[in-house]
C-alpha angles and dihedrals in degrees: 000000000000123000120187119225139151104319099023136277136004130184113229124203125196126202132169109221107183108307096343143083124235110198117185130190126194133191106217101197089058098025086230101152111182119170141193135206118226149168110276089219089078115089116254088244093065094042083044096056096043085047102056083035087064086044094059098043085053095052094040091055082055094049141255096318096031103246127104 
């Protein structure tokens, strides 16, 4: 699943673990994947956006084009 953001886009991966929710997001210019582990109970919009919000303080700390 693709989700635009910022800089363009981010493919975002969804997979239940127990009672749990693991929600990655990858840049695919930069390869940077992060990923966060949620309540299922929130909407996938709002995993979605924490997710791609991680994702862009982790590629801001590496600079502008989120390598190092």
């Amino acid at each position: 699943m693709a989700f635009k953001r910022e800089r363009g886009e981010v493919l975002i991966e969804f997979r239940r673990v127990g009672k749990y929710v693991k929600v990655s997001a990858i840049d695919p210019v930069s390869l940077i994947e992060v990923s966060i582990v949620g309540d299922p109970k929130r909407s996938d919009a709002t995993l979605k956006r924490l997710a791609a919000e991680k994702l862009n303080y982790v590629l801001n700390k590496r600079g502008k084009n989120g390598k190092e």
